[in-house]
N, C-alpha and C positions, 0 to 999 in steps of 0.2 A: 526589573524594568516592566511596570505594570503602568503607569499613569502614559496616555496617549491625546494628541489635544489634534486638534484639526482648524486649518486656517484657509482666511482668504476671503476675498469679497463677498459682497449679497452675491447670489444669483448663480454663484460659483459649482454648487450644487454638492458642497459639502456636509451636509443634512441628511443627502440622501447614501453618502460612501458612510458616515459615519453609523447610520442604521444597517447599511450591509455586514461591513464591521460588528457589529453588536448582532450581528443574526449568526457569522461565521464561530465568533468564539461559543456564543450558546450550541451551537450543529457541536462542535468539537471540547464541547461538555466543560468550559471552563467560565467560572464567574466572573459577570460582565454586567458591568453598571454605568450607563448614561448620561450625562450630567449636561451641563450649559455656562456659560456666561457672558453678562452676569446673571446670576439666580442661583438653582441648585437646591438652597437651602431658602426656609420661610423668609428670612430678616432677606435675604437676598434677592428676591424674586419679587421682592416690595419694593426694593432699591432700584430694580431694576423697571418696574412698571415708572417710578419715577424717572428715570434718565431717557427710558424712550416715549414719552408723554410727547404731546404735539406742543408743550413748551420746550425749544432746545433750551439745555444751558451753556451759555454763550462762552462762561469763563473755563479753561482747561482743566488748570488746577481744581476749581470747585467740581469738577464731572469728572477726575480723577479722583480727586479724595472720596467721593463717594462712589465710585467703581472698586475702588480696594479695598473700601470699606465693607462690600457684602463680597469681594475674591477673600478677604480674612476668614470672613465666616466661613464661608464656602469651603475652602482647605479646610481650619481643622475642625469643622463641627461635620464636615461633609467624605472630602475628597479622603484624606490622610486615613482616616476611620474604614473606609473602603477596601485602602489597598491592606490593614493590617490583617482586613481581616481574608483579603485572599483575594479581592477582585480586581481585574484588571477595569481602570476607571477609565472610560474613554470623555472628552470634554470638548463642546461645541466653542469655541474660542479660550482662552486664554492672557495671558500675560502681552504675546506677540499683540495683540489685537489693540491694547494701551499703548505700547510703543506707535501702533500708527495711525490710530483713533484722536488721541491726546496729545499723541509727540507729533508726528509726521503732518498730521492735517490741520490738527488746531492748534500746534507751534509749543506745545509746553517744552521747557526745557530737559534734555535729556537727564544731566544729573541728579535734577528734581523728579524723573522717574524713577530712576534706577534708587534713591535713597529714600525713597516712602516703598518701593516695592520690597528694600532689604528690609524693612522696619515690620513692615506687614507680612512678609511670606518666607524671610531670610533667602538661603538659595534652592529654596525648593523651585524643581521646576519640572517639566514635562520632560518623560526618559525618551517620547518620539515624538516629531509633531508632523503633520501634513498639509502639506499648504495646494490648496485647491485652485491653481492660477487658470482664470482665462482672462485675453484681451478686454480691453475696455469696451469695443464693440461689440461683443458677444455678449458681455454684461446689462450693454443697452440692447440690446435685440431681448434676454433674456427677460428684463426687465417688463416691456412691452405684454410681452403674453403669457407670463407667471403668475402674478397675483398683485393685486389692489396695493395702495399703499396702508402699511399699517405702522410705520414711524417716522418721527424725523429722518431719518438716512434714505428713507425712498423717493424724498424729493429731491438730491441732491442733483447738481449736474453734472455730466460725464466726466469734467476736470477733477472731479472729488473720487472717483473710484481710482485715476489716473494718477492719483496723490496716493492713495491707499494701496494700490498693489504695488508702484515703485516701492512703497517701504516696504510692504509685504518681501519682494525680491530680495531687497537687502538684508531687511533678516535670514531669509535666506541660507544667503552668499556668507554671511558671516559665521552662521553658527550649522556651518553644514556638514556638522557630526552630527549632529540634531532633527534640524529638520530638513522633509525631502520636498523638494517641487514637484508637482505632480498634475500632470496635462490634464487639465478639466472640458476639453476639449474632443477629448475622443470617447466613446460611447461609455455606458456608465458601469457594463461588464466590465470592459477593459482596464478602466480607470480602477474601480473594486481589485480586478487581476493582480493591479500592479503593486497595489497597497498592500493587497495579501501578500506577496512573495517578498516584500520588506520588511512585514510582521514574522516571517517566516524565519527572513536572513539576518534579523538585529534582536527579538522578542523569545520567539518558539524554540 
């Protein structure tokens, strides 16, 4: 159980647990590789300058097919190559993040997810993930006095974050051998605390 992904709104402050994470497992001398999506890999990180270009693409499908298209790369030219060789991979969004990116907010149909995701990644998938939830309020506070807008998703209005973490929840509640909810809400020690003694109790 090496592959770990971390989920959850902007502003969530997921970016910042998953770098503690990555400072924890180097302290405790084990190889730790950081990743993202979409990007990761070259072809990937192109695809992904296109998707969050200040043109949105409107249609699902088409902003799906080309999100899986650099998560392909991304596994096996990237992630897969990582763990065989020993590292624990940790990754800035994921799979989850299509289901409510594509599915949830821009309506693609589910089993049109779920049969281009088998076709592109079969059943690989994250051995942990971490879902970084705060209220939609705190999202727009956070939103306010964090930083600039730098894609389409930073203009969106508070109904769209309120669309994205209901699905976020529900992934969840569904697959919660999997992934853990975890209060983005309380200080950012704490938060790190918590993540570690999971890594500790399902990982280590």
């Amino acid at each position: 159980m090496k592959f770990i992904t971390f989920e959850g709104c902007d502003f969530c402050g997921k970016s910042t647990q998953i770098q503690l994470l990555k400072e924890h497992f180097k302290i405790n001398n084990h190889k730790v590789f950081l990743t993202r999506e979409p990007g990761g890999t070259e072809l990937a990180e192109k695809i992904r300058e296109l998707i969050l270009s200040f043109k949105e693409i409107k249609d699902p499908l088409t902003e799906y097919l080309l999100v899986s298209a650099a998560r392909k790369d991304h596994v096996d030219n990237l992630i897969k190559k990582k763990l065989q060789q020993g590292y624990y991979v940790l990754s800035d969004r994921f799979y989850d993040s299509s289901i409510c990116y594509q599915g949830y907010y821009k309506g693609l149909d589910a089993n049109i997810l779920k049969t281009i995701k088998e076709l592109i990644i079969g059943a690989f998938e994250p051995d942990l993930t971490f879902l970084i939830d705060i209220p939609e309020d705190e999202i727009e506070k956070r939103m306010c006095t964090k930083r600039v807008n730098n894609n389409i998703y930073d203009t969106k209005p508070k109904d769209f974050y309120k669309i994205i973490r209901s699905g976020y929840l529900k992934i969840a509640h569904e697959n919660n051998d999997r992934v853990f909810i975890i209060d983005g809400n309380k200080k950012i020690a704490d938060v790190n605390a918590q993540i570690i003694k999971i890594i500790k109790e399902k990982i280590l």
